[in-house]
Legacy VTK file of the C-alpha trace (Angstrom):
# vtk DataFile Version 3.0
C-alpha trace
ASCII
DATASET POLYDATA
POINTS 424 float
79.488 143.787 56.957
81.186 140.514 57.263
80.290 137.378 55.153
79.214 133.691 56.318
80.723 131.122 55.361
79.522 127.319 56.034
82.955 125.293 57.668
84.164 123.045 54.627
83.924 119.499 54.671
87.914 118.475 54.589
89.806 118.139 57.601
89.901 120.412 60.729
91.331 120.287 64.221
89.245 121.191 67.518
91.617 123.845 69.604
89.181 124.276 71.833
88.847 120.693 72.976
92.411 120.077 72.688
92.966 123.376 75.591
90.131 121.584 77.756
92.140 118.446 78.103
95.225 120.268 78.811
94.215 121.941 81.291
92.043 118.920 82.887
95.305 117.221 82.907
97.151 120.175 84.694
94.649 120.590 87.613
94.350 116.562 88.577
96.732 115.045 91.194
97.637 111.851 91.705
96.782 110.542 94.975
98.548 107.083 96.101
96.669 105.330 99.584
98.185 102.703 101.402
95.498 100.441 101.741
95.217 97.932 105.173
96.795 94.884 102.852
99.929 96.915 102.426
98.886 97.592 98.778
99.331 100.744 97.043
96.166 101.690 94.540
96.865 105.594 92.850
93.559 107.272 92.485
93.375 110.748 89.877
91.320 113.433 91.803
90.789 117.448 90.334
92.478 119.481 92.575
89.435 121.214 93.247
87.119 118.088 94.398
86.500 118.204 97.727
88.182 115.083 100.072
85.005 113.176 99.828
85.475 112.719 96.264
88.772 110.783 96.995
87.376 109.393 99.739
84.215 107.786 97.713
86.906 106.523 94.948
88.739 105.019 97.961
85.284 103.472 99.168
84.089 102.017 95.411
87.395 100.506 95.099
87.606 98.488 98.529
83.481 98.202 97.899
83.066 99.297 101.288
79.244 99.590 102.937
79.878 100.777 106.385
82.337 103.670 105.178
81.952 105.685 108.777
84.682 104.368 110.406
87.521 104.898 108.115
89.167 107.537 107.033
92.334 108.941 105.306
95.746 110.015 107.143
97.954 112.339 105.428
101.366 111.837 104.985
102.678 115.208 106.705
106.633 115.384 107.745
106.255 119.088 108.780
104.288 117.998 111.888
104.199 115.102 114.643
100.438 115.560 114.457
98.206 113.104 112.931
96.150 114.983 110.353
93.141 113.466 108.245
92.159 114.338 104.800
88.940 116.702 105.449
86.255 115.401 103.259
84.480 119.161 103.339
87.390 120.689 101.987
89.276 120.975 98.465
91.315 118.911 97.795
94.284 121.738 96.670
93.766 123.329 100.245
94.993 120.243 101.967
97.988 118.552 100.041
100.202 121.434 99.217
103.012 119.397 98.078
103.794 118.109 94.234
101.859 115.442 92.739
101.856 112.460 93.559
100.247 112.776 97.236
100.777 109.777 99.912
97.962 109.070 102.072
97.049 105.728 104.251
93.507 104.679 104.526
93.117 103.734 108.326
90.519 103.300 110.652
89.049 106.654 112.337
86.829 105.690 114.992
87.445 102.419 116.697
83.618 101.015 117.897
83.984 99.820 121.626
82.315 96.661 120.606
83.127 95.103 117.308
79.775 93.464 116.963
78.588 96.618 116.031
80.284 95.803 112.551
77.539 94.512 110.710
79.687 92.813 107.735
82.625 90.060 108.443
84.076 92.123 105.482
84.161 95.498 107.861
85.895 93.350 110.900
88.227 92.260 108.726
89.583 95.661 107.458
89.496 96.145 111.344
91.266 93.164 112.201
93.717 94.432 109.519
94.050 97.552 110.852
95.188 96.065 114.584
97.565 93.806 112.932
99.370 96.314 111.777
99.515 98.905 114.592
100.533 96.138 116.965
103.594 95.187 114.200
104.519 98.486 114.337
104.336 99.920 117.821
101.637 102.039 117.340
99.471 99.998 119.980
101.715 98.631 122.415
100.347 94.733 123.847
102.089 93.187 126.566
103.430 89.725 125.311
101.038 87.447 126.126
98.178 89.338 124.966
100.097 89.262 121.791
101.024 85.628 121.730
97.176 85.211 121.967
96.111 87.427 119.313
98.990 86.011 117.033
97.211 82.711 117.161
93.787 84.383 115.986
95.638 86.063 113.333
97.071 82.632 111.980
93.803 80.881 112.417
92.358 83.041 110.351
95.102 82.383 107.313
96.331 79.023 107.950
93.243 77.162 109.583
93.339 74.366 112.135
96.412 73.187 113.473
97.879 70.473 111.503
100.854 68.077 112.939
101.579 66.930 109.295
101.282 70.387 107.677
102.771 72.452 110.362
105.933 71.327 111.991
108.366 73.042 113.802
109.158 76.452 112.635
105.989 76.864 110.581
105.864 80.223 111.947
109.240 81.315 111.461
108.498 83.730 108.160
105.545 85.625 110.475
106.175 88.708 112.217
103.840 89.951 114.530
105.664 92.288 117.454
108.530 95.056 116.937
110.667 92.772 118.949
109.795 89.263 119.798
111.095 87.374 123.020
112.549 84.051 122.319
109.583 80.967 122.303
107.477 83.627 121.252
106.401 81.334 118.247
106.200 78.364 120.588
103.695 80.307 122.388
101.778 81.342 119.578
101.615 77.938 118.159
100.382 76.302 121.857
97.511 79.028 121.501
97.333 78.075 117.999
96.559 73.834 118.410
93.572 75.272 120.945
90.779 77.028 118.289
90.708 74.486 116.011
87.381 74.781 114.788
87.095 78.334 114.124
86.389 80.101 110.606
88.779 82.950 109.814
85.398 85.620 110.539
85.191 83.830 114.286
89.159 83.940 114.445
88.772 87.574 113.647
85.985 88.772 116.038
88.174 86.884 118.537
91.252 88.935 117.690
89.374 92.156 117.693
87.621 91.373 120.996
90.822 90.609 122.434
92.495 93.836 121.498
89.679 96.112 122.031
90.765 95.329 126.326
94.132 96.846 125.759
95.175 100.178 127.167
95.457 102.264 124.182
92.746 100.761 121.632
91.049 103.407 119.844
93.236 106.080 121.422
94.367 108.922 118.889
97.494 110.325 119.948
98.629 113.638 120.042
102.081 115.166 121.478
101.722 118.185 124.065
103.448 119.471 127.326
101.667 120.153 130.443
101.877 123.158 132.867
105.320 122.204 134.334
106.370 122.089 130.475
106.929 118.398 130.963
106.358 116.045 127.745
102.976 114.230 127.489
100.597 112.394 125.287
97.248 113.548 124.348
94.832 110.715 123.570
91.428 111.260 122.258
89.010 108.295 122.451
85.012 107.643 122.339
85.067 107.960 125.873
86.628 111.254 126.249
90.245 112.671 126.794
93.232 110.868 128.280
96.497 112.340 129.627
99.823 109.733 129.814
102.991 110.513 130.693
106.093 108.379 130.680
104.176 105.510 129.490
101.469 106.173 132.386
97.680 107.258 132.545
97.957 110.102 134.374
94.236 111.758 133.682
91.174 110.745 132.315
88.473 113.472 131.661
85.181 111.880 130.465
83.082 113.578 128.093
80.482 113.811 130.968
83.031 115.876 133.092
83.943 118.492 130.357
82.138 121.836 129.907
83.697 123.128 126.581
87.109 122.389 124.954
88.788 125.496 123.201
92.266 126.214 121.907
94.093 129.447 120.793
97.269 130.083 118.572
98.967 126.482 120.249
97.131 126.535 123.427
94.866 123.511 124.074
92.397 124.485 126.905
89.765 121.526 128.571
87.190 123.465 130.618
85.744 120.985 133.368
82.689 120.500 135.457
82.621 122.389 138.547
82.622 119.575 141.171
80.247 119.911 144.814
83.310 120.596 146.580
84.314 123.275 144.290
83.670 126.960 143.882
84.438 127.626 139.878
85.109 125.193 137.022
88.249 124.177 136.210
90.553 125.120 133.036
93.503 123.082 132.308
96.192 124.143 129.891
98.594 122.039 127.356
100.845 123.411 124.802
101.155 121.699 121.565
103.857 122.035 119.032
102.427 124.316 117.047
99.054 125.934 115.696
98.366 123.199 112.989
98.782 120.225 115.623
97.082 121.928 118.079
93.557 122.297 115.765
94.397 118.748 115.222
93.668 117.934 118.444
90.775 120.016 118.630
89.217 118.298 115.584
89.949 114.933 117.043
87.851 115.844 119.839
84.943 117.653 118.666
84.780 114.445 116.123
84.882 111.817 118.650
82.771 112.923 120.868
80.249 113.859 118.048
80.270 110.481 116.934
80.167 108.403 119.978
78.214 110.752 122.136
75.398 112.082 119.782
72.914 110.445 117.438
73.071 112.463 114.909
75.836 115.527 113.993
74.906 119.029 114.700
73.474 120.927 111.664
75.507 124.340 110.360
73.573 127.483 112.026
72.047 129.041 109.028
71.673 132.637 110.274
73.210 135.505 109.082
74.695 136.805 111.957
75.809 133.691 113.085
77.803 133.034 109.374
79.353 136.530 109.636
79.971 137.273 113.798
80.257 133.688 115.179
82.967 133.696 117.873
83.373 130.269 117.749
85.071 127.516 115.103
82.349 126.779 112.214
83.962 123.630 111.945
81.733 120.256 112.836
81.713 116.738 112.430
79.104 115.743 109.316
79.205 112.363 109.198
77.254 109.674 110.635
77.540 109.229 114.357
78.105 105.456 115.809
74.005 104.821 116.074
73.348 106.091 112.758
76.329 104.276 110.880
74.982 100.860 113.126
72.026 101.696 111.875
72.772 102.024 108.272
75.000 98.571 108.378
71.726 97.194 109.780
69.911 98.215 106.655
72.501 97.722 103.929
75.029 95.299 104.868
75.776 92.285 103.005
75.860 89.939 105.661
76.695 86.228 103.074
79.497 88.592 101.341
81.941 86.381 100.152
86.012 88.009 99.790
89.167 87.143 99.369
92.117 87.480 102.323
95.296 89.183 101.494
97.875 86.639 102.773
100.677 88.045 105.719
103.316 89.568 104.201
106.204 91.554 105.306
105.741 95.057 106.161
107.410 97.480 103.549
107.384 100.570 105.153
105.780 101.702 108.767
102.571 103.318 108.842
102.649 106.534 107.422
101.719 109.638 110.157
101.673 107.195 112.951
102.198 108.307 116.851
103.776 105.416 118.985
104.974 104.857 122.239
108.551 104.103 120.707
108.557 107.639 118.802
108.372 110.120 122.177
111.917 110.105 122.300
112.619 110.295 118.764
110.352 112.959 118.273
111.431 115.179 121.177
109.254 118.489 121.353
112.057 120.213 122.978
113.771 121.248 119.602
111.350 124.396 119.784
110.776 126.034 123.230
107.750 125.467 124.385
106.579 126.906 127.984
103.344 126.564 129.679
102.656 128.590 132.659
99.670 128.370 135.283
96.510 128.960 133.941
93.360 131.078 135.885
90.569 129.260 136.359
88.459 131.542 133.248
88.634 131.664 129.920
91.787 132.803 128.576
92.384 136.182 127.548
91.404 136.787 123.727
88.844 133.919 123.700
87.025 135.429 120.874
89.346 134.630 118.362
89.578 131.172 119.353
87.727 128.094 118.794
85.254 126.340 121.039
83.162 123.492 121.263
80.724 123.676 124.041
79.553 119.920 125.870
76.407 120.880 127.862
74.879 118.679 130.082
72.827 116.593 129.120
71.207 112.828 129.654
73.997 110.063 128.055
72.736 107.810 125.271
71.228 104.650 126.475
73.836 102.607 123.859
77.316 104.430 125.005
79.987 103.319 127.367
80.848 106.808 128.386
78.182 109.250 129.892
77.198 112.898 128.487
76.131 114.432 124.844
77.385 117.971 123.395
76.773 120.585 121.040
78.235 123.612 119.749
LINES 1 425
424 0 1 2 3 4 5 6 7 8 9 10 11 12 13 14 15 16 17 18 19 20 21 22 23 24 25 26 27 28 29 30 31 32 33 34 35 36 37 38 39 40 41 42 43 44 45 46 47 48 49 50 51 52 53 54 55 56 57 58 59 60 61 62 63 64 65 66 67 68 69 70 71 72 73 74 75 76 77 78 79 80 81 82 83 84 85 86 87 88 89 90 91 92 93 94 95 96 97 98 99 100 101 102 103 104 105 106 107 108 109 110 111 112 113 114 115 116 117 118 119 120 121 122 123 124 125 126 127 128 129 130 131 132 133 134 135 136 137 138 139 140 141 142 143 144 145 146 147 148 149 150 151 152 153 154 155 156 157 158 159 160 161 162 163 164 165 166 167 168 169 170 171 172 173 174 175 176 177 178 179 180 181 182 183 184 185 186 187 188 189 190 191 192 193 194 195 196 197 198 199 200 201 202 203 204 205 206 207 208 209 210 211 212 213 214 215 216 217 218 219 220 221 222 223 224 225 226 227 228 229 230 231 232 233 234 235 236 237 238 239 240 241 242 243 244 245 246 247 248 249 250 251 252 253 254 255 256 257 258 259 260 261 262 263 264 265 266 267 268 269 270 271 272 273 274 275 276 277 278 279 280 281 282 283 284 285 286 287 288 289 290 291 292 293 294 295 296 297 298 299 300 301 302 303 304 305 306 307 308 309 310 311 312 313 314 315 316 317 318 319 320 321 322 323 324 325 326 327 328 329 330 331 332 333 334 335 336 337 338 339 340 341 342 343 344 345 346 347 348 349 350 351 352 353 354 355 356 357 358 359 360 361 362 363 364 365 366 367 368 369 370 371 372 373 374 375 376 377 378 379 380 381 382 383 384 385 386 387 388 389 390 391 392 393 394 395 396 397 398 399 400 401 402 403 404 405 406 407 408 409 410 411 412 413 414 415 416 417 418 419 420 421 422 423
């Protein structure tokens, strides 16, 4: 029979405790995130929080209402595929690598009109955003689109044109293109004398309304090959998917127009509408680099068009046989769609916010996990051998063990730009 003793009074030392906190300190990771001002903030996340949980830290420090549109890229040299931190998933599933983690907080889904944003504060992490895929190549703008939105950009810091305060040259430490023509400057500053009036938030609505005309605003891009294995880019915007090669739109598939989009292994299939003329539906074939950036794709897709095609996301199927026999992806998009995250700015935006505007400063690095027009050569997809042959109209063969995402037709939203609503 053992004895009880009561713990003395003297001095003692809590193992127990002690073990907790090393092992707390073993499972957290160190997450850095290039913010839009080119600053670098390190968050400390458990390994085993789920990506919201960074995302939310991201969120609270920025003190960001309308969170919707943004998102996190990951930093991922393996693959030419852009690749967002999945806010459903742990956090240890998703950065593999050593601690510390690089990430970029970027905007997700561009709206197709910025007045949508309900805070100035929102446009300007937009306006940010532009700024910097413009400066590095990410969004190409023909010159004197660029001259133009320059002059918005320098509105917004500098203020009205000034003779006294801005003489010649005053523009010589801004960059705003890869590779300015000469006068660029001179062009910029004639745009420049001609908004003097305007508050950096009307500057910045200008800028954004400007850029939202340009051929790839919004457009997530994605390398692929086509059926005659030539090299192509994959864009996914709110409208639906886009096909350019050498530079050129060669096909635009509306959401409207698509029946279901599926992918196996690193097929990428787009099943389309059968037309009048037509006796079966059409299935088009692309080949992406490999499995991981071709479920990229496939999540860029089913998340744009839940978000500017539905108003609200499609709940999980809850049945058992459905959880354990599904033949489809149980991946979907659980955020807020466009008209509820409009909705919600509506309701809690802080429309008198008052914030402070990071001055222009050079870039450091470029944009980490970005896809640019400058980067198809590069980034050739011919260093692994990649062929694509003609597809049947049908589903391809082993279907079931792909993924799916079924667009039914249906009546469009009254608020979109682009016509037809899905679900799984």
């Amino acid at each position: 029979m053992s004895a009880r003793f009561r713990l003395p009074a003297g001095r003692s030392y809590n193992v127990r405790a002690t073990e907790l906190e090393r092992d707390r300190q073993h499972t957290q990771v160190v997450c850095n995130v290039l913010l839009l001002d080119n600053s670098v903030q390190a968050f400390r996340v458990s390994k085993s929080d789920h990506g919201q949980v960074l995302l939310d830290a991201v969120f609270r420090h920025l003190e960001l209402t309308e969170r919707d549109y943004f998102g996190l890229h990951v930093a991922d040299d393996a693959s030419d595929a852009p690749r967002w931190l999945d806010p459903n998933k742990p956090i240890r599933k998703q950065l593999k690598r050593g601690s510390p983690h690089s990430l970029s907080f970027r905007v997700k889904f561009f709206v197709t009109d910025p007045s949508k944003l309900q805070e100035e504060y929102t446009r300007y992490q937009y306006f940010l955003q532009i700024k910097q895929d413009i400066l590095t190549g990410r969004l190409p703008c023909p010159n004197n689109t660029a001259a133009l939105l320059a002059s918005y950009a320098v509105q917004s810091e500098l203020g009205d044109y000034n003779e006294a305060e801005h003489s010649s040259g005053y523009l010589s430490e801004y960059c705003f293109i890869p590779a300015p023509p000469q006068d660029f400057h001179k062009e910029v500053s004639k745009h420049h004398q001609q908004h003097s009036g305007l508050t950096p938030a009307q500057a910045e609505l200008n800028y954004l309304n400007t850029a939202r005309t340009l051929e790839l605003y919004g457009v997530e891009l994605h390398y692929a090959r086509d059926q005659r294995n030539a090299e192509i880019l994959m864009g996914v915007m709110s409208a639906g998917v886009v096909v350019y090669q050498n530079r050129v739109r060669k096909n635009f598939f509306q959401w409207l127009k698509i029946v279901k989009i599926s992918f196996k292994s690193k097929q990428f299939f787009i099943q389309l509408r059968r037309e009048a003329t037509e006796t079966r539906e059409t299935l088009l074939g692309f080949n992406m680099v490999n499995y991981r950036a071709c479920k990229n794709l496939w999540k860029a897709c089913v998340e744009h068009h839940t978000f500017f095609r539905l108003e609200q996301p499609i709940p999980p199927q809850k049945n058992f046989f459905a959880h354990y026999f599904s033949l489809g992806s149980k991946y979907r998009y659980c955020g807020r769609t466009e008209v509820q995250s409009v909705q919600y700015g509506k309701e809690k935006a802080v429309k008198d916010r008052v914030f402070a505007r990071s001055p222009s400063k050079p870039l450091a690095r470029k944009l980490m996990g970005g896809t640019d027009w400058e980067s198809v050569s590069r980034n050739s997809l011919s260093d692994e051998r990649l062929e694509t042959q003609s597809l049947p109209t049908r589903s391809p063969p082993g279907q079931k063990r792909g993924k799916l995402w079924r667009l039914p037709l249906t009546p469009p939203l009254s608020n979109s730009n682009c016509t037809g609503r899905g679900r799984a």
